[in-house]
C-alpha positions in Angstrom: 0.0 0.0 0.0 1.7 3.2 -1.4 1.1 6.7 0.6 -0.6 9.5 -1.2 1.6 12.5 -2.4 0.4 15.0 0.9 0.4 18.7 -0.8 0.3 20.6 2.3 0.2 20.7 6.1 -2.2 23.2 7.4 -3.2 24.2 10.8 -6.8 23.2 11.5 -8.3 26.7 11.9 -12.1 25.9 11.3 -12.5 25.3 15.1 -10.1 26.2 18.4 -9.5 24.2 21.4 -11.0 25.4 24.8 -7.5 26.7 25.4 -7.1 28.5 21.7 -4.7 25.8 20.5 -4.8 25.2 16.6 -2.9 22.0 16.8 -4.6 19.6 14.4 -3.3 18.4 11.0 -5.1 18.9 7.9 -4.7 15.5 6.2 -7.9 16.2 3.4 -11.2 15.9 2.1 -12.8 12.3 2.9 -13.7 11.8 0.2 -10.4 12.4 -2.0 -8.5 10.2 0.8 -7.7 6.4 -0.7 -5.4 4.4 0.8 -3.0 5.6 3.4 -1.7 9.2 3.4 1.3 10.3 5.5 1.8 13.4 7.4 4.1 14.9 10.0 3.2 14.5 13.3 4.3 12.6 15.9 7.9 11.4 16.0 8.0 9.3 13.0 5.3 10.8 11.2 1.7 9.9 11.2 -0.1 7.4 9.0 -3.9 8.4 8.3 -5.7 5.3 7.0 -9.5 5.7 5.8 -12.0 3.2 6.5 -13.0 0.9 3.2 -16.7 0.3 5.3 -17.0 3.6 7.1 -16.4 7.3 6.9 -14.1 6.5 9.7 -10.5 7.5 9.5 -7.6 6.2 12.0 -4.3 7.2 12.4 -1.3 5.4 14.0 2.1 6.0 14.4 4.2 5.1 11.0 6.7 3.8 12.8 6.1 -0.5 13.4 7.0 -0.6 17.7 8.8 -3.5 17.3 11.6 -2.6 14.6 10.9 0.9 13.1 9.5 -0.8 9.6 7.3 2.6 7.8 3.5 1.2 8.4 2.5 2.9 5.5 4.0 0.2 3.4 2.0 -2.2 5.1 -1.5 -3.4 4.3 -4.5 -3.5 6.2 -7.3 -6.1 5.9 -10.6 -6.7 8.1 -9.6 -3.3 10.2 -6.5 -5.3 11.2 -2.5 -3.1 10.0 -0.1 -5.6 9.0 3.4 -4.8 9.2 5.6 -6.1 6.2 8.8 -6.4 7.9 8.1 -9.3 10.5 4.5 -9.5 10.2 3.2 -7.8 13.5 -0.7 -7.3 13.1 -2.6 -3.9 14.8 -5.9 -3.2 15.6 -6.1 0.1 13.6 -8.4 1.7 16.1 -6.8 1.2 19.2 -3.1 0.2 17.9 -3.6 -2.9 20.4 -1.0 -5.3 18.7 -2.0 -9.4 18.3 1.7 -10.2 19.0 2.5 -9.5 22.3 6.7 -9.2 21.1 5.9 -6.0 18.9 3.9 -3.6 21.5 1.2 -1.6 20.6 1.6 0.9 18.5 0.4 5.0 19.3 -2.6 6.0 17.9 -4.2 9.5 16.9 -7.2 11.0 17.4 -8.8 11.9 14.1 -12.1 14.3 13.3 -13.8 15.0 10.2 -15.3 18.6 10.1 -17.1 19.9 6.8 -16.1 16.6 4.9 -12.4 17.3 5.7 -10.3 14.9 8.3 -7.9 16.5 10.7 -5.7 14.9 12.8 -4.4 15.1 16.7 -0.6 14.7 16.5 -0.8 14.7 20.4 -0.4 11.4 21.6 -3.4 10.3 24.0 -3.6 8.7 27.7 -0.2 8.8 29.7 2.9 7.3 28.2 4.8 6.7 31.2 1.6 4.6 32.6 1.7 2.4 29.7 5.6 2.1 30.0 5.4 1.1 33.2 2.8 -1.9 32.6 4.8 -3.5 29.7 8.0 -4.3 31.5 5.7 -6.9 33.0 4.5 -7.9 29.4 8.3 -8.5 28.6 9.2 -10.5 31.8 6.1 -12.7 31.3 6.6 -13.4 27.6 10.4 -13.4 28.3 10.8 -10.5 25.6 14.0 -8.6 25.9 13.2 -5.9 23.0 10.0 -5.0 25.2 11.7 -5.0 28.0 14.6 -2.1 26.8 12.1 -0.6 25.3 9.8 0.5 27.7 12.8 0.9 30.3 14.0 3.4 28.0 10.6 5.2 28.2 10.5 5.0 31.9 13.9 6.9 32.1 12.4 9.1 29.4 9.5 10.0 31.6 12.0 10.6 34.9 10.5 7.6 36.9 12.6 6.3 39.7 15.0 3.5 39.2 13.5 2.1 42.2 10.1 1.4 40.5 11.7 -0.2 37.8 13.5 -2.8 40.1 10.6 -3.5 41.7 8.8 -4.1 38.6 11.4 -7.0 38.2 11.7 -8.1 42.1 8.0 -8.6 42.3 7.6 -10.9 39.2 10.8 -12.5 40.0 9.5 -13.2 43.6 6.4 -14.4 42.7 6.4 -16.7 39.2 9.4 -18.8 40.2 8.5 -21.9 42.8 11.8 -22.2 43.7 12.6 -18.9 44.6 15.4 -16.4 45.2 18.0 -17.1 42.2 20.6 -15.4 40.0 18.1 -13.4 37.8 17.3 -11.2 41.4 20.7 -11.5 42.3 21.9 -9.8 38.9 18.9 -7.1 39.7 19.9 -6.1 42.9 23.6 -5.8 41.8 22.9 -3.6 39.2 20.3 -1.6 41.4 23.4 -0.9 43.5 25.8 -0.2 40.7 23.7 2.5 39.1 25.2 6.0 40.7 28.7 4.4 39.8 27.6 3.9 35.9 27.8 6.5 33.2 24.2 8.1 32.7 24.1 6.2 29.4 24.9 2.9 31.3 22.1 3.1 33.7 18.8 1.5 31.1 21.4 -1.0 30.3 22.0 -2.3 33.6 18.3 -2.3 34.4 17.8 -4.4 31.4 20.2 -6.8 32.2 18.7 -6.9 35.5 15.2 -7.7 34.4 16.2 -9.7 31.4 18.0 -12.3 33.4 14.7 -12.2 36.2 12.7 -13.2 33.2 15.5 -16.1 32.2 15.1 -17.4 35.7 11.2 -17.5 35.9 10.9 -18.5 31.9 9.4 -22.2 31.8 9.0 -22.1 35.9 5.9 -22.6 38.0 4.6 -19.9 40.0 5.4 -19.2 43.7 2.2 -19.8 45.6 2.5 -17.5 48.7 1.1 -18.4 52.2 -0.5 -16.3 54.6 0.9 -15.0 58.2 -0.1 -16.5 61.3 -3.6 -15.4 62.5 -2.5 -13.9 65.7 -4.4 -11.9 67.7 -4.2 -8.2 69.5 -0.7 -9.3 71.0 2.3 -9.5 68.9 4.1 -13.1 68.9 7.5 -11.8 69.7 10.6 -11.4 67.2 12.9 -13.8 69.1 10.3 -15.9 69.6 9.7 -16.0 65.3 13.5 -15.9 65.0 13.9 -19.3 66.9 10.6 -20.7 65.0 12.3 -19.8 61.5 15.4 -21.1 62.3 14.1 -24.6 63.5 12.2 -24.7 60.2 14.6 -24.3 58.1 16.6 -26.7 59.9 14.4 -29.6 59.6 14.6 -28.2 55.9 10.1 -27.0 57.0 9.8 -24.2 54.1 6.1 -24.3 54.9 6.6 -23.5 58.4 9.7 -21.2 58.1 7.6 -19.2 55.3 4.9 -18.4 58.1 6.5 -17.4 60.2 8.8 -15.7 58.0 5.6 -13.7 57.1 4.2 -13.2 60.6 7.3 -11.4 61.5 6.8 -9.0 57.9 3.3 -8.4 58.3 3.9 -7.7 61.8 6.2 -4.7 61.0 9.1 -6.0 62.8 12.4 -3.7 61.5 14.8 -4.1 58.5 17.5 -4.9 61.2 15.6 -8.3 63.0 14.5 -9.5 59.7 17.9 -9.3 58.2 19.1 -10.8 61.7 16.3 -13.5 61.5 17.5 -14.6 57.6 21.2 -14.8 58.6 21.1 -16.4 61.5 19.4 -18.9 59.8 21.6 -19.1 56.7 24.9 -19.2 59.3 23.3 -22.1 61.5 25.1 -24.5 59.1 28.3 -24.1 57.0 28.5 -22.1 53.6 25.3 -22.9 52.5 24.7 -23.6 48.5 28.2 -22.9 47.7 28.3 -19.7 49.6 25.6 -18.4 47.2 22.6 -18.5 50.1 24.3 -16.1 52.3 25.4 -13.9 49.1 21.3 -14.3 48.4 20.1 -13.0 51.6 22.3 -9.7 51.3 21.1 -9.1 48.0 17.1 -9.8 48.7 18.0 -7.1 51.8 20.0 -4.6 49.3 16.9 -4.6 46.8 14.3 -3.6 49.5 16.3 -0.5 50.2 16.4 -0.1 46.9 12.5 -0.5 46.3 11.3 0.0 50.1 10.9 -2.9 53.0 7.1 -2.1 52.2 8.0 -5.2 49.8 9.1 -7.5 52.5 6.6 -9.5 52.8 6.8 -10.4 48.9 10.6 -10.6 48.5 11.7 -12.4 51.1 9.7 -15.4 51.3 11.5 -16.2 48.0 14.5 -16.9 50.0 12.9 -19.8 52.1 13.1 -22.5 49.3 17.0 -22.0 49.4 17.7 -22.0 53.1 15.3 -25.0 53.6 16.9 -27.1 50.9 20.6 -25.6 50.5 23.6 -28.0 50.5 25.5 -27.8 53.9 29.3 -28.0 53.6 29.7 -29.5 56.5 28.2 -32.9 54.9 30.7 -32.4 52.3 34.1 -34.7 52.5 36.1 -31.5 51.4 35.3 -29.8 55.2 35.7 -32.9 57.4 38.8 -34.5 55.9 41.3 -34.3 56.9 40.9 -31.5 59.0 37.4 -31.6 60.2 36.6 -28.2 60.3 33.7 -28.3 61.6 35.1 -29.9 64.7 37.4 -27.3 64.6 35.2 -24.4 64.9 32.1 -25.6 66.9 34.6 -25.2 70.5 35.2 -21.4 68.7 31.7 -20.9 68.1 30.4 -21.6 71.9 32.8 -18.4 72.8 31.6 -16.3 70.1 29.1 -14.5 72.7 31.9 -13.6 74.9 34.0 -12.8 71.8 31.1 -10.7 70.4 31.0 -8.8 73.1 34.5 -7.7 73.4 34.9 -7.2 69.8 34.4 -2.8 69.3 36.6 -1.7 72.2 39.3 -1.0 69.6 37.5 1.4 67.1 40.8 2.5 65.8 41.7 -0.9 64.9 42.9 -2.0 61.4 43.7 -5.4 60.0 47.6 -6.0 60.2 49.2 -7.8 57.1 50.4 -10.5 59.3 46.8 -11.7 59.4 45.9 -11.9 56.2 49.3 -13.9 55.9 47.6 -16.1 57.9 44.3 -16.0 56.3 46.2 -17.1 53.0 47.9 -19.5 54.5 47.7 -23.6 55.0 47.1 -23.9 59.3 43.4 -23.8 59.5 43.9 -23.7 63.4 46.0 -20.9 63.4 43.6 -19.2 60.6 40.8 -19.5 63.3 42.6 -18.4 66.4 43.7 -15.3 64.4 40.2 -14.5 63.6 39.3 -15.1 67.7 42.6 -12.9 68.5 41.4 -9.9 66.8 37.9 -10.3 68.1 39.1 -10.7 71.5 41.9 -7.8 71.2 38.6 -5.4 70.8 38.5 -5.1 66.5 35.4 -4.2 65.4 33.4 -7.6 63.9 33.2 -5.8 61.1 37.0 -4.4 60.6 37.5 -8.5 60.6 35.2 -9.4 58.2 36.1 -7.1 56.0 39.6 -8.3 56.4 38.2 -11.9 55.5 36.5 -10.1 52.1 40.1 -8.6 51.1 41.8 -11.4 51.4 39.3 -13.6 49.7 39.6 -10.9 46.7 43.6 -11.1 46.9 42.6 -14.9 45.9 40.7 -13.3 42.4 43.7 -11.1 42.4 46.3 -13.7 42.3 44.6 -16.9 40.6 46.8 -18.3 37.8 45.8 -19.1 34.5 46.9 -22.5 34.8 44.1 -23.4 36.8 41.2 -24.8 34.9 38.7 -22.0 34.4 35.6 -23.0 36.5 37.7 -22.6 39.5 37.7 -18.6 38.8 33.7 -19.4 40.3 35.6 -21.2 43.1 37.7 -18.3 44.2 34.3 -15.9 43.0 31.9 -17.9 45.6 34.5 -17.3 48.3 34.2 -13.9 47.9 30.9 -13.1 47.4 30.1 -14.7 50.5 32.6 -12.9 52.6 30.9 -9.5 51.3 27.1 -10.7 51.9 28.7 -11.6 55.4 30.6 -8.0 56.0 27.4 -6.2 54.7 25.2 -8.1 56.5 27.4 -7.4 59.6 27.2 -3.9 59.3 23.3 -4.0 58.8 22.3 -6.3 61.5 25.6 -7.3 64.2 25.1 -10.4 65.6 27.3 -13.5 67.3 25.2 -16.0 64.8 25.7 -13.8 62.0 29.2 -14.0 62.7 29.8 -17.6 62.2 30.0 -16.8 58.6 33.3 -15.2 59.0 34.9 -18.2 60.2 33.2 -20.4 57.4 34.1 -17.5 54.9 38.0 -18.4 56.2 37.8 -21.7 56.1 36.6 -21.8 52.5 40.0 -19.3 52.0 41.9 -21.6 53.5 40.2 -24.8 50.9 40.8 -22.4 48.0 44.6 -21.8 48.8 45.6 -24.5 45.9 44.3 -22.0 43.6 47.2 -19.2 43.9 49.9 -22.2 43.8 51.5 -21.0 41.8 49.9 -17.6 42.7 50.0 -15.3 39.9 52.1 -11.8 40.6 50.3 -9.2 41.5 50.7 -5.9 39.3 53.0 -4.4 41.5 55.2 -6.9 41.5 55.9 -6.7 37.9 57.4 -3.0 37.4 59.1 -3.5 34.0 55.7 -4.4 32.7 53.6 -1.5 33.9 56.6 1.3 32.3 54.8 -0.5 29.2 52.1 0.8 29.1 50.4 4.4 28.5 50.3 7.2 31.6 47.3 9.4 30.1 44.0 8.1 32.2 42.0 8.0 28.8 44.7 5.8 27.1 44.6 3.5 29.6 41.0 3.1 30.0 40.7 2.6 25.8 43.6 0.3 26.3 41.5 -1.9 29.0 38.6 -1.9 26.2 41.0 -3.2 24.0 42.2 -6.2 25.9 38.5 -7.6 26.6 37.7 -7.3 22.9 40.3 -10.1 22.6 40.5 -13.3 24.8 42.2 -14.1 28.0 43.7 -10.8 28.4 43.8 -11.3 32.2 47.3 -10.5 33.3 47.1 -7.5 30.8 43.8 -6.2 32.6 45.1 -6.4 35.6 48.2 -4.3 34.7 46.2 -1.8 32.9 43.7 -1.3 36.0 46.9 -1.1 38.6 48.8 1.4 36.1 45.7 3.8 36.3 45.2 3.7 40.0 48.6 4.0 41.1 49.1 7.1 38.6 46.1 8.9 41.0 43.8 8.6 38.1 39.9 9.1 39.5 38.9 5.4 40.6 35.0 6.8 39.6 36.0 6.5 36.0 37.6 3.0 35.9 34.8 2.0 38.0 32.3 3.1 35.6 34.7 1.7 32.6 34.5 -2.1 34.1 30.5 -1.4 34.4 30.3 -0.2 30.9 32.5 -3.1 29.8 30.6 -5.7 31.2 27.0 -4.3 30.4 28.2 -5.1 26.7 29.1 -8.5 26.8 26.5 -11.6 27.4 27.7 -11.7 30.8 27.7 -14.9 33.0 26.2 -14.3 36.5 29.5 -14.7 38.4 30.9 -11.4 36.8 28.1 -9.0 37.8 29.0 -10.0 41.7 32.3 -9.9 41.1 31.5 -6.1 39.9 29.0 -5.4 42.3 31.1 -6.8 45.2 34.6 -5.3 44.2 33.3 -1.9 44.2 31.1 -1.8 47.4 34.8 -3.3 49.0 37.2 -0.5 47.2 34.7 1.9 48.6 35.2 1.0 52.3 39.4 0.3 51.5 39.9 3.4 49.6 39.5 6.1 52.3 42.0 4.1 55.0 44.2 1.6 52.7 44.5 2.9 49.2 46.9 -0.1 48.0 44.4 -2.8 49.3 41.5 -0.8 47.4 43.6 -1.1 43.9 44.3 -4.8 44.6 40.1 -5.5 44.5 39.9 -3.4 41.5 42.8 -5.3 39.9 40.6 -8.7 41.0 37.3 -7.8 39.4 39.2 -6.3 35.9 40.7 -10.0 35.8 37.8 -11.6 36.1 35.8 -9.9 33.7 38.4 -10.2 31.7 38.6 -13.8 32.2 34.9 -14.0 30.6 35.4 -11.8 27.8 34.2 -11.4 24.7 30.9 -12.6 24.5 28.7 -12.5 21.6 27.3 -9.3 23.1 23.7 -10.4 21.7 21.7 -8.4 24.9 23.8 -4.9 23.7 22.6 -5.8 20.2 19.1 -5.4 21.3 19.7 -2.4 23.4 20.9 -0.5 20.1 17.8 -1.5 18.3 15.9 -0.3 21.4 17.8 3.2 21.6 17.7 3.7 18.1 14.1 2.9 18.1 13.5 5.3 21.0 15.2 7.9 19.0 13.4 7.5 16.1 16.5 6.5 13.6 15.5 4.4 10.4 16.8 0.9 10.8 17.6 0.2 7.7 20.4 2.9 7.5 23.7 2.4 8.5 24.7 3.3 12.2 27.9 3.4 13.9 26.2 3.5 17.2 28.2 1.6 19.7 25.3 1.7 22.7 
């Protein structure tokens, strides 16, 4: 279906709005209109189709949502608009698409006054309400393009990135039976990452964030969720929950620890004893899942500050699946033989209330090198009493565990290449649980809670194969580093460079080291290892290795600058580690900026997203 050859654009002057506007489009006489005409309006133009049964006349956008094809080379048949390109079908009257992966597509109001048709080029109804309904179109149908796309227009519209996580932390927690996994993880990561990413960055971390929530739930049954207790007038108390939750969980009850789970959330109980309630739970046995059920707690905590502990009740119920059914390491032969570690610490772990209590006298107190010697090294007794030592000497519990996180990312920073490369998850899982620890330490203090520092060290002290041989750290190789460029913009182009090619790892971590120790801003690399791995396909390990290493550089870089560049150094060897990808998620991003801008897609564009 060809357009008609359009003349002139005229103001419609034959009647005002209330408010004296003369905003509508002349598009012609009625009965002189065959076929579909095309006029400007809008932000792609605006195609005026008459009605073959009617006098009616409709108008729609003549841009196809879904990939910018010009409607006005489609066809239309039965009062349905057929796009050419892949087919999406409209309703021409309300622009309501059949196929749910093209959207809908903007429609104009049209009038016909003395036989001539005019046109509204003001789009009706509220954008911004109808962008932030299809997110959940895109999640459900697992539709990435949708998804962008109406991100995009949320940004557009100035609404908060904390509605748009919890867009993606409601679905996530509701239509996935078994609960809290990667895809919320990956959202809550990103959540926190956004005032370190460039402004340009920030829709595509969202997107990966809600992509990957969709990935998780695709295929999935739904989560089902109970009801609280039916208590009365008087409150059950919190400990009393806390010891009911935990006792579920360990008789692996997820019915049981979900009520009361719930009870405690609908009875307003505080961010602080529901935090405590989770992590006491997850620490009453040994790294749980791999160390990923602690790491999950922290995050399902981190998103409701994000999006507001008014969602508790909804978020963290997802968790119980995973604390009911995680693996315990201390079944596993790897922590009983032949050190039984768990014999080890249980003696440590009836002190820890006494310890507890000591630990804060010393507020000044930093973690000496000697100890993270020790947490590095092979004497898992003297790895605990060093821990104990500090505690006891008056460090703060959460001076130590962030001493057990530093070291744990000196084991990124220092993993060979020899190794085979799923053990970079090994050394990852160590460290990702040492953070969720340390953070969850600093949000809710507790002697259960820290258990997890002791089973964060003796997972160090498991991994310490991995860095023999240990690779050199950057510092350690100075004839290297006079290689390479001093200008801070060189060097970050020189770090894109390496993870367009393979196993660049050494390289990275040279290029990262070379920028911080020249007292180049640490915001910018930051934001250059977020921009490098919001392009790539990227594997869930390297979004907590981001997420994780700069929440840690944060805390180091104010009182131990040279620590703070080793976790930087960690995370741009890991990313590098798991780059390129085939970068297929930034591919859609383009078609969904370009889209939002209004470019043709089928013209060249050098846009690199």
């Amino acid at each position: 279906m060809m357009a008609t050859t359009q003349p002139a654009i005229e103001p419609r002057t034959s009647r005002d709005d209330a408010d004296g506007n003369t905003h509508w489009i002349r598009v012609g006489a009625r009965a002189e209109l065959q076929g579909v005409t095309v006029v400007s309006g809008g932000r792609h133009g605006i195609a005026v189709f008459p009605s073959s049964t009617s006098e009616a006349v409709y108008a729609v956008d003549n841009r196809c949502p879904h990939m910018g094809f010009p409607l006005h080379k489609g066809s239309v048949a039965d009062g349905i608009l057929t796009c050419h390109w892949r087919h999406a079908r409209f309703d021409l009257e309300s622009g309501g698409t059949f196929d749910p992966w093209a959207d809908d597509v903007q429609t104009y109001a049209t009038l016909i006054e003395d036989g001539v048709v005019y046109v509204d080029p003001r789009p009706p109804g509220n954008r911004a309400a109808h962008a932030r309904a299809r997110p959940w179109d895109g999640l459900e149908q697992n539709l990435g393009l949708i998804t962008v796309k109406n991100v995009l227009a949320l940004h557009e519209a100035d609404v908060p990135a904390g509605e748009i996580l919890a867009i993606g932390g409601r679905f996530g927690a509701t239509y996935r039976r078994g609960g809290w996994a990667a895809g919320l993880t990956i959202l809550a990561a990103m959540g926190n990452m956004l005032p370190a990413l460039r402004p340009e960055d920030r829709t595509l971390a969202l997107y990966h964030g809600l992509v990957n929530v969709a990935r998780d739930c695709a295929g999935q049954p739904p989560r089902f969720a109970l009801d609280p207790l039916p208590t009365q007038d008087d409150a059950i108390p919190a400990e009393r929950l806390k010891g009911w939750f935990r006792r579920f969980v360990e008789v692996r009850d997820g019915d049981g620890a979900e009520r009361a789970l719930l009870t405690a959330t609908a009875a307003g109980l505080s961010p602080a004893i529901l935090a405590d309630m989770l992590a006491s739970a997850a620490t009453d046995h040994y790294f749980l899942d791999g160390g990923h059920t602690l790491d999950f707690v922290n995050k399902a905590c981190e998103l409701l500050d994000l999006i507001g502990w008014d969602e508790a009740g909804t978020i963290l119920p997802s968790l119980v699946p995973g604390l009911a059914m995680a693996r315990r390491s201390e079944e596993l032969n790897a922590w009983r033989h032949p050190v039984d570690l768990a014999v080890l610490l249980e003696p440590e772990f009836a002190r820890l209330p006494a310890l507890f209590a000591a630990a804060g006298a010393d507020a000044d107190w930093t973690a000496p090198e000697m100890l993270t010697d020790t947490l590095l090294g092979d004497d898992p007794e003297a790895i605990v009493a060093g821990i104990s030592a500090a505690l006891a000497a008056g460090a703060p519990v959460t001076a130590v565990s962030r001493a057990v996180g530093y070291t744990a990312a000196l084991r990124v920073a220092r993993f060979h290449t020899s190794n085979e490369f799923s053990d970079w998850i090994t050394v990852l899982h160590t460290f990702t649980h040492a953070n969720a620890g340390h953070q969850l330490l600093r949000r809710a203090p507790s002697p259960e809670l820290t258990r997890g520092v002791y089973h964060a060290a003796m997972r160090l002290y498991l991994d310490r194969f991995l860095n023999t041989p240990a690779a050199r750290l950057p510092e350690e190789r100075p004839e290297a580093l006079a290689e390479l460029p001093e200008d801070a913009d060189a060097l970050l182009a020189k770090l894109r460079d390496l993870l367009d090619r393979e196993q660049q790892v050494q390289a990275a971590g040279l290029a990262t080291y070379r920028y911080l120790a020249l007292g180049h801003d640490a915001a910018g690399l930051i934001a250059e290892l977020g921009h490098l791995l919001l392009r790539e396909d990227g594997e869930f390990h390297s979004y907590q290795m981001l997420e994780a290493g700069a929440a840690l550089h944060r805390e180091l870089a104010p009182v131990d600058p040279a620590a703070a560049s080793r976790v930087l150094v960690a995370v741009a060897r890991y990313l590098a580690a798991h780059a390129p990808t085939s970068r297929a998620m930034l591919q859609t991003a383009r078609i969904a900026r370009r889209l939002h801008r209004g470019d043709d897609l089928a013209t060249d564009s050098d846009d690199d997203a």
